[in-house]
N, C-alpha and C positions, 0 to 999 in steps of 0.2 A: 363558530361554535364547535364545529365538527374538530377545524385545525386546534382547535385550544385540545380538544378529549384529546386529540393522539399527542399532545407535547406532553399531557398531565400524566398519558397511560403512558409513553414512553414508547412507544410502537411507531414503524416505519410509512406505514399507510392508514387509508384510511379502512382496506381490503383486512388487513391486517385486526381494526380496532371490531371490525362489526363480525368478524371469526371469535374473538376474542368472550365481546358481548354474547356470540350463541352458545359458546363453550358452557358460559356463566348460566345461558338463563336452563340449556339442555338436560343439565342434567341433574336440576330439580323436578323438572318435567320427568324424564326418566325413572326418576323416585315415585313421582305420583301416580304415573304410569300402571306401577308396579303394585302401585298399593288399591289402585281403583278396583281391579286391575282394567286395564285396553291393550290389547294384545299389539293392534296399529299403530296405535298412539306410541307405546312403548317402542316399537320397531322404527318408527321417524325419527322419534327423542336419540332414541341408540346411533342411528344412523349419522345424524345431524354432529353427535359427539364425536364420533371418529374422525368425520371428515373438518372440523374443524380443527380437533389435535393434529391432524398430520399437516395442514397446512400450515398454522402455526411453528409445526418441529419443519419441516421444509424451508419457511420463512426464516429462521432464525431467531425467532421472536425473542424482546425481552421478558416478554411477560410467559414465557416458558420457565426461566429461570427464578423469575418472582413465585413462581406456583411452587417450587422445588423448596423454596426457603418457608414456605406457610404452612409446607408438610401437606401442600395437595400436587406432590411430584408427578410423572407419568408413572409407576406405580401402582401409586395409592388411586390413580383417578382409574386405571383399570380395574384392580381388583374394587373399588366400589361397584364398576358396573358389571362386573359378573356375581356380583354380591348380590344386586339389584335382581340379576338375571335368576340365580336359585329365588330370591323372596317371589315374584312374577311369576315363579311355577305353582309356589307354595300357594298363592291367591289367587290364582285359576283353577285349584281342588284338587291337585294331584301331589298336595303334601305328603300323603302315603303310599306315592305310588314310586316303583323304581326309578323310573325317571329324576326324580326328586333327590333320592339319595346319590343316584350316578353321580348328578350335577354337583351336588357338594362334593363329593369325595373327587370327582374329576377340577373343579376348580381349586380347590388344595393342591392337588398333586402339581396342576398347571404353574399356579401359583411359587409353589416351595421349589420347582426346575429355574426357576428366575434369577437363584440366588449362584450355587454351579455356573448357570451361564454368563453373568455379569464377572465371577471369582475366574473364570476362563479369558474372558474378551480385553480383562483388566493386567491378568498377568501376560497374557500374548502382547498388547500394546509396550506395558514396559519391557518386557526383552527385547522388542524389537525396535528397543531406542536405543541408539547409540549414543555415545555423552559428549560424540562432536556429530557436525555434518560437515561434508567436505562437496567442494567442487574441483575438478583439474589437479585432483591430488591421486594417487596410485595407491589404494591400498589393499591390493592383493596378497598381502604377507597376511593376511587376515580372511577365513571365508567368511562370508555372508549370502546365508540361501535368501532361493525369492524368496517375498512377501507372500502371505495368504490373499485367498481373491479375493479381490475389494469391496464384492457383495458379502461377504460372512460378517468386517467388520466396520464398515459403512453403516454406523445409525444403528448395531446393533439389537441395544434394547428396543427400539419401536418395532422392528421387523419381528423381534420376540414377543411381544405383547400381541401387537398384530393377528398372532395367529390362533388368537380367540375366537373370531371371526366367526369361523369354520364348527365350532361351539355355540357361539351365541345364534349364528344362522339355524344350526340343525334343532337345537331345543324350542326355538321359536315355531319352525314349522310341525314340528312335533303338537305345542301347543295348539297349533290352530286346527291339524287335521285328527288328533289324538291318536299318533301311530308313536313310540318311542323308538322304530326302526330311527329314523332321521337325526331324535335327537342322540341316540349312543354313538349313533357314524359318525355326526359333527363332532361331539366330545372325545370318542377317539381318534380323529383325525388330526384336533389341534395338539392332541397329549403325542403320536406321534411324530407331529413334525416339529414339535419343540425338542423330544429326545431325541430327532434326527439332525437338527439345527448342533445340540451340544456334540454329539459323535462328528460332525462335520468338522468339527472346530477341533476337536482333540490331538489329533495326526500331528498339529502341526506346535504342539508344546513338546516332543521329541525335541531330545536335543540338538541333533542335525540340523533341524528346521529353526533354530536359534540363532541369534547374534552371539560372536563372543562377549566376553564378560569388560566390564571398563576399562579395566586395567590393560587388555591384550590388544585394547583397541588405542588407548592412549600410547603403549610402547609402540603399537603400528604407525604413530600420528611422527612419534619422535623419531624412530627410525627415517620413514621420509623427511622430515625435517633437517637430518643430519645429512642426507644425501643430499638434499634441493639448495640447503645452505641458502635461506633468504637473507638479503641486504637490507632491505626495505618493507614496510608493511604502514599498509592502512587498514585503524583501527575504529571501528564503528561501533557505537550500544543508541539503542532510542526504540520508540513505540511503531507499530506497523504503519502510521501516517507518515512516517520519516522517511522514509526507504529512500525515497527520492534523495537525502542530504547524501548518502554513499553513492547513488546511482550516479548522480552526476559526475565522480571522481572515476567508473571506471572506464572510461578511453583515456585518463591521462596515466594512468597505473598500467592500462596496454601497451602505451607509446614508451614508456620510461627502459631504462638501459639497466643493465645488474640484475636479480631476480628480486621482484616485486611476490609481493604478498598479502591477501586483504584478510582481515580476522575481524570476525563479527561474535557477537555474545546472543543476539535472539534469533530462535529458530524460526519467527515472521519473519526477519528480515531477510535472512537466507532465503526461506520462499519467494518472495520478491525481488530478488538479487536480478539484476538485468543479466545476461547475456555476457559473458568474458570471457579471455582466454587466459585470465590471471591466474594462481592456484586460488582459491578459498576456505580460510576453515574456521566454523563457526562451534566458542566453546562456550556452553550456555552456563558452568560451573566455573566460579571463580575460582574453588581450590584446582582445579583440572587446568584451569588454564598458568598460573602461575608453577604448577608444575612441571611444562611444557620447557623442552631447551630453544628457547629462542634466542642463543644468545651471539647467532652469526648477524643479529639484525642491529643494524646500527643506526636506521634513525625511523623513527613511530610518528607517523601523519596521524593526525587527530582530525575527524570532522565535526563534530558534535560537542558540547563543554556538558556531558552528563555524569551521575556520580559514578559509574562501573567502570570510568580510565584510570581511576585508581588502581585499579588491580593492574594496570601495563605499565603507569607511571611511576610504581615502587621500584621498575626494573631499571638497575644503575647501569647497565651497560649498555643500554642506547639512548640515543638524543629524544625530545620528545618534540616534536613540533603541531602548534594549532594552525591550523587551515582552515578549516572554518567549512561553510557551505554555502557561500555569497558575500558580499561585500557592500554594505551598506551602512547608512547616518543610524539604524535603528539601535536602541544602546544595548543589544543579545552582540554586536560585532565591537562591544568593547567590555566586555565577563569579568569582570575582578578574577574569576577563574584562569582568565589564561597567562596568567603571573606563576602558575604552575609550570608550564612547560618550559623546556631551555630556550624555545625560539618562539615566536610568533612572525607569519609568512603573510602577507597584504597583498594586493593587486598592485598598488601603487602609492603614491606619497600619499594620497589620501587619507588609509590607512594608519599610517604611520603619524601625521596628522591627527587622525581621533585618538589614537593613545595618548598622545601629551598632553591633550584638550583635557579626556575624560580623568586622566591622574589616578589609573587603579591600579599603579604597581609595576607594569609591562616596562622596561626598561628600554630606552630609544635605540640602545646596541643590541638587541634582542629581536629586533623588530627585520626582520627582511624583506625587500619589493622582489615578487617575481612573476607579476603580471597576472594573467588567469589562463591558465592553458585550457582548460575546458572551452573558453568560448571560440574557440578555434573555428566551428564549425556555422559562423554567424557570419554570414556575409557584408560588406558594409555597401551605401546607399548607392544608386548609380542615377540620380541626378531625379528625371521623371518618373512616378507610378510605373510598377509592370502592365498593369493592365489600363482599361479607358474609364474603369472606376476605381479609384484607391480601395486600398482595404486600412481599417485601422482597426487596430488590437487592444482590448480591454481586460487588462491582466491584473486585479486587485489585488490585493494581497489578505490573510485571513484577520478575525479578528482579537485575535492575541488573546494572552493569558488573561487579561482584565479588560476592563471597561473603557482607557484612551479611546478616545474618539482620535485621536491619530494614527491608530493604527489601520485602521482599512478605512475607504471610501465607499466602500461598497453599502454600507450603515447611513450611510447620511447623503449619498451624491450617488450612490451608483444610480438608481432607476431616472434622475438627470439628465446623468452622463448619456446612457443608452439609449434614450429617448432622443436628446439631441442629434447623436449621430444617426440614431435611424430617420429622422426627419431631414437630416441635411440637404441641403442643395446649390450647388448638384449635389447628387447623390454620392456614397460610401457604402463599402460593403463593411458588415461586421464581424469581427471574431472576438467571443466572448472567452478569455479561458482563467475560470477562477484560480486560486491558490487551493492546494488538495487538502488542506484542512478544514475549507471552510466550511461552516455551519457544524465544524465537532462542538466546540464551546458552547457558541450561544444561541436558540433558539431561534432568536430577532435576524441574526445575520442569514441563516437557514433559509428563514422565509423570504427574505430579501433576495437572496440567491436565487429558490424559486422563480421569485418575479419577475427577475432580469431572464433566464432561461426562458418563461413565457410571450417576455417582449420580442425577443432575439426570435424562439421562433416561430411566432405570430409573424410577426414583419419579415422572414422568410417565407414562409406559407404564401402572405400577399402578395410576396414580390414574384412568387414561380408560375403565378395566375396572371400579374403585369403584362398586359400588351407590351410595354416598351424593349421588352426582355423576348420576344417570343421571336424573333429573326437570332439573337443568339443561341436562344435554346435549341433550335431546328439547328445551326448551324454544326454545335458542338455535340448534336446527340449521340452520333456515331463513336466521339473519341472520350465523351463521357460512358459509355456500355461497353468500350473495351477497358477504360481503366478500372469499371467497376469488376469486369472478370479477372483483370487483373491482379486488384487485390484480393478477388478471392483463392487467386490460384497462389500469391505468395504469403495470404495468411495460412493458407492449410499448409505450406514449408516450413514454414516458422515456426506452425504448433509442431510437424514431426521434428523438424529441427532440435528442440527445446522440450520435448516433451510433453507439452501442455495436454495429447490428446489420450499419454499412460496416466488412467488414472488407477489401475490397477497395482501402480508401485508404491511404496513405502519410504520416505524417507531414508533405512538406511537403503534400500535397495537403488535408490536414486544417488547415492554417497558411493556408493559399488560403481555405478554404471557411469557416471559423469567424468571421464578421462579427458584428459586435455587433446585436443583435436583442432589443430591451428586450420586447417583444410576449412572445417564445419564451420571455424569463428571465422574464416574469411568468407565463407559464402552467408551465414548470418549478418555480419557487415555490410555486403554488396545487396542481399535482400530488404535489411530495413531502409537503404536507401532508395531503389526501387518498389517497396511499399509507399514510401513518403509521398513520392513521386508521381504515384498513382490515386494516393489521395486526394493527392489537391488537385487532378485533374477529372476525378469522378462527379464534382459539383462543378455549376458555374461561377465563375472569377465576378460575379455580383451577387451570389446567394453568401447570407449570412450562414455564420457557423457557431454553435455552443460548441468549446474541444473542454471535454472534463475529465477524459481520460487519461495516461500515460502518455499515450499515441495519437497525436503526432505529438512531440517532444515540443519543450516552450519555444527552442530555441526553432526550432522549424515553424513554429509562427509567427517569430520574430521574422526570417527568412521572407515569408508571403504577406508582412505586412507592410506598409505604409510607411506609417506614425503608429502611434502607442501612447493608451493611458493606463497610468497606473498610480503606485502609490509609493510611500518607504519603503524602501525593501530592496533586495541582491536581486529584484527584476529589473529595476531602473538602472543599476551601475550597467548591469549586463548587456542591457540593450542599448546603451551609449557607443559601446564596441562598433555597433551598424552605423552610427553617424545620423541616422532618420531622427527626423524632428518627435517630439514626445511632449507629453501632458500629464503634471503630476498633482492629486488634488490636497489642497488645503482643507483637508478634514476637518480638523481643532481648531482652524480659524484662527490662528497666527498673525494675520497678515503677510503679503508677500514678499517686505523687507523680513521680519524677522523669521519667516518659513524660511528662506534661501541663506539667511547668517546660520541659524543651526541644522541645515540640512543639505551638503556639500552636492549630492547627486540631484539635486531640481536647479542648480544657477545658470543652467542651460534650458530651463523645461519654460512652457507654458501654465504655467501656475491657476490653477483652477479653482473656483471657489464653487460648494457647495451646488450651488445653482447652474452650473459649466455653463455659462454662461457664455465664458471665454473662450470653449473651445473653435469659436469663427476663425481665430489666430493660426490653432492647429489647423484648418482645414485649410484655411488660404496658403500656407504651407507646403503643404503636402501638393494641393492643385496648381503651386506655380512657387517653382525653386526660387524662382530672382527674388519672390516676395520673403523669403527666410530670413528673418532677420537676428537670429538666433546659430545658422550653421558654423560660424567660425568660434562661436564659446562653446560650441557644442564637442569642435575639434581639439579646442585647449582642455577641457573639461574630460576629457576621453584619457589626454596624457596624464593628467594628474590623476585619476582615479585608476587607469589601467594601467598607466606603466608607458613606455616608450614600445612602438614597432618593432624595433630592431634594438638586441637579437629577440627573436620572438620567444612567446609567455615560456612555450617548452623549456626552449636552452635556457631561460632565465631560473626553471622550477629544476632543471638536471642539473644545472651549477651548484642549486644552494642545498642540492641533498648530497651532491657530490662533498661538496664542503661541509658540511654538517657531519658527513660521512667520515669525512677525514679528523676532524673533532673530536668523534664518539670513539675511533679509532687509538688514538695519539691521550685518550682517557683511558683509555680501557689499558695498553701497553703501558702508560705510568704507575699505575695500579698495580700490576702483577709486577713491575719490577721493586716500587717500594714494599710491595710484601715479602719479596726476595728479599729483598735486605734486613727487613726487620726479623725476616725467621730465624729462630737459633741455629745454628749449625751444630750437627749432630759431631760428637766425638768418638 
């Protein structure tokens, strides 16, 4: 009942729904309070309101923003209760007394500073947006002062409302001991530090303390640009769940030869932009950015098929190529959309395969193999488990736009699957690590999610209690307490590294300071590997794991596991690269012939049905190589999907931009010289 209220109120907890509930029931009580009058009474009611708002505005709640659309904003919810707070004087008998009139005329004046300070907070925010953000670009041809301290415009308005407080406190005791010393202190204390809050803020609307204006900041963008003279650029747009489709291309944009360049269109993504040494430059304006001279770029990686590549794909002087962000049977890696670009780039025949199957246009000479250079970093299987319990990894995928029951396992088989493997025996360790979207869409998957997180770490919990485990745990306790100091000593590098711990700076101020610094990007490389490292060694190699963060990366759970279940999706192609045995489930119930005819990356899998029943197959497996009966199609299965070893994904992805390069090249010089020819000659 409880989970049903917070899916219907649309709130995060259940912490969250019963804040929500006292906000609602508070400050009717506070009305009545008022009108009784109860001096106490009132003072709880008041109390109870605050602290519910702020936890709410702390939370993020949605139903903050639902209150803004019904015209009961933050606001209108304060001025009712200092509304509330003059009626409360008035029905305690001191309607005609000074006190009385202070309070009105101090709650006016409180009130009417609200409007200045919002007209301040709103126009500081826009000047001090620039109309790109840049990473590893130089743009010193431009000043940009710091940003103001992060307390003035951090939450603003609530820190302004806030400071009623100091009002509502003094009047109240006023009320109870009948001195109006208290209450005129409290009422001029909040009326000053509200006029003190606006002076604070003022200094920094001088124009020194401003960003230049668009225009000085776009010719700064061009200028660099004409110096840096990019060849190449990967071009990203999507929602802040995506980040991931770009994240994963930047070590291959590191590695690549010529000067690379990544252009993103949302200011989220840029936020979450991993860690590079590439340049960056995110233009959130389409006219800004097709204004931009890009025209030393000769060929446009695409990861994503969304409507904002239009704006790069009108541009005739480079090639456009789809890349994609995985490589999989799902029909998002065959888009009638990507009959747009000049090229379309696969892993392997596979690829090239689903185009002429699916018949949406993409043309078989169009079509390029050049393996996956990103999975570079996947090791493949070396015969036996690392450890003397396997691990195996349960990597679903989300549950997509609609309602296919083939799109994730997680829906129908996951709490199965989990179950099975934590009952296994012998025993398996577990790594649970969903897909980052899941439970945005659908409720049902959400909870489901839930449940598997609770299985995983219930049946950790028990196992850290297991006698059977207790001669390892002693053993490794010394080198799990230093990797745990470990990571803490190379998380707190990583945040000065990266910034994570200025939150004092501003976006542009962050576009100022982020210089490209190969030294920093080679010790942030050498550190996340030494974080990874230290992760998996701060738990024991049989305690299960939920990973739902960024960190560790998939592919580094690839790395520590086994085998692996999953589903359709660019997780399965990928994790074929390892060669480790895998299980893929039959969601929609296909059957296992016709599952493996239309779905090219399970002909090598353990095919699971709903009930994982099957996965004895994967375990026996993983417990004993000879029993494999699957490793040598696993090995065929690998060629065809990913391409040939040799020459490796890199030189196969530097060849075909090389050549594409020469293309865009050998188009572009055709061009200027038939326009040569067609120009009049002047007499």
């Amino acid at each position: 009942m409880i989970s049903t209220a917070i899916r219907l109120a649309r709130v995060g907890s259940g912490s969250e729904l019963a804040a929500a509930l006292l906000l609602g029931i508070s400050f009717p009580c506070v009305m009545l309070a008022a009108i009784i009058p109860n001096l106490w009474f009132f003072a709880a009611a008041a109390a109870v309101t605050y602290l519910a708002d702020t936890y709410l505005h702390q939370r993020g709640s949605y139903l903050v923003n639902r209150l803004a659309k019904v015209r009961a904003g933050l606001s209108i919810r304060f001025l009712i209760r200092q509304m509330l707070l003059v009626l409360l004087v008035a029905r305690s008998g001191l309607g005609e007394d000074r006190i009385f009139y202070v309070t009105v005329v101090m709650v006016l004046l409180f009130y009417g500073l609200q409007a200045p300070h919002g007209a301040i907070v709103t126009l500081l925010r826009l000047r001090r947006k620039l109309p790109v953000v840049t990473k590893n670009i130089d743009l010193a041809a431009i000043r940009i002062p710091d940003a103001p301290p992060r307390w003035l415009l951090d939450r603003p308005a609530e820190k302004m409302l806030h400071l009623d407080v100091f009002a509502m406190v003094g009047v109240i005791i006023t009320l109870q001991v009948r001195d109006n010393i208290y209450g005129f202190t409290g009422l001029g204390l909040s009326l000053v530090l509200a006029v003190g809050y606006i002076a604070a803020l003022l200094p920094y609307l001088r124009p020194s303390r401003l960003v230049p204006n668009a225009d000085k900041v776009l010719a700064a963008v061009d200028t660099w640009l004409a110096e840096y003279r990019p060849t190449v650029m990967l071009y990203f747009s999507g929602s802040k769940e995506s980040a991931y489709q770009v994240n994963m291309w930047l070590d291959t944009m590191d590695r690549m030869a010529g000067r690379p360049l990544i252009v993103l269109r949302e200011r989220v993504i840029a936020q979450q932009l991993n860690p590079t040494g590439v340049p960056v430059l995110c233009v959130p304006g389409g006219v800004h950015l097709m204004n931009l001279d890009l025209s030393t770029v000769r060929v446009a990686l695409y990861a994503a098929n969304v409507g904002k590549n239009i704006h790069m794909l009108r541009v005739p002087t480079m090639k456009h190529v789809f890349i994609g962000h995985g490589d999989s049977d799902k029909l998002a890696s065959v888009n009638p959309y990507s009959k747009a670009y000049d090229e379309v780039w696969t892993a392997g025949k596979a690829g090239r395969d689903r185009y002429a199957l699916a018949d949406v246009g993409v043309r078989d000479e169009d079509i390029v193999e050049v393996g996956r250079p990103q999975l570079a970093p996947i090791r493949t299987a070396g015969g036996a488990p690392g450890h003397p319990v396997p691990t195996v990894l349960y990597a679903p995928t989300w549950e997509g736009w609609d309602d296919n029951p083939g799109n994730t396992s997680l829906l129908t088989a996951g709490e199965n699957i989990v179950k099975r493997l934590l009952a296994a025996d012998p025993p398996v360790r577990v790594i649970y690590k969903p897909h980052p979207f899941t439970g945005t869409r659908s409720a049902k998957a959400k909870a489901v999610h839930g449940r598997v997180v609770a299985l995983v770490e219930k049946a950790a919990a028990g196992r850290a209690t297991d006698p059977r485990w207790a001669d390892e745990t002693a053993a490794l306790a010394a080198d799990r307490t230093a990797a745990q100091a470990e990571l803490a000593r190379i998380s707190a590098r990583l945040d000065a590294l990266t910034g994570a711990g200025e939150s004092g700076r501003d976006e542009a101020e962050q576009s100022r300071d982020a210089q490209a610094d190969p030294a920093r990007q080679e010790e942030l490389t050498r550190l996340r590997r030494e974080w990874n490292d230290a992760y998996w060694r701060s738990f024991g190699w049989w305690e299960h794991r939920v990973v739902s963060g960024a960190e560790p990366a998939l592919y580094d759970c690839f790395n520590e596991s086994d085998a692996m279940v999953s589903d359709i999706s660019s997780v399965v192609s990928d994790f074929i690269a390892s060669g480790k045995p895998y299980a893929v489930t039959d969601s929609a119930e296909l059957g296992e012939e016709e599952f493996k005819r239309q779905n090219t990356a399970v002909r090598a899998a353990v095919i699971l049905t709903n009930s994982a029943r099957e996965l004895d197959e994967l375990l026996a497996a993983v417990a004993d190589p000879a029993s494999d009966r699957l490793a040598e199609e696993r090995r065929e299965l690998k060629r065809y999907l990913l391409g040939p070893d040799e020459p490796t994904s890199m030189e196969q992805f530097e060849a075909a931009t090389e050549a594409l390069s020469a293309k865009s090249l050998a188009r572009n010089t055709g061009v200027e010289q038939r326009t040569a020819l067609d120009s009049p000659v002047g007499g």
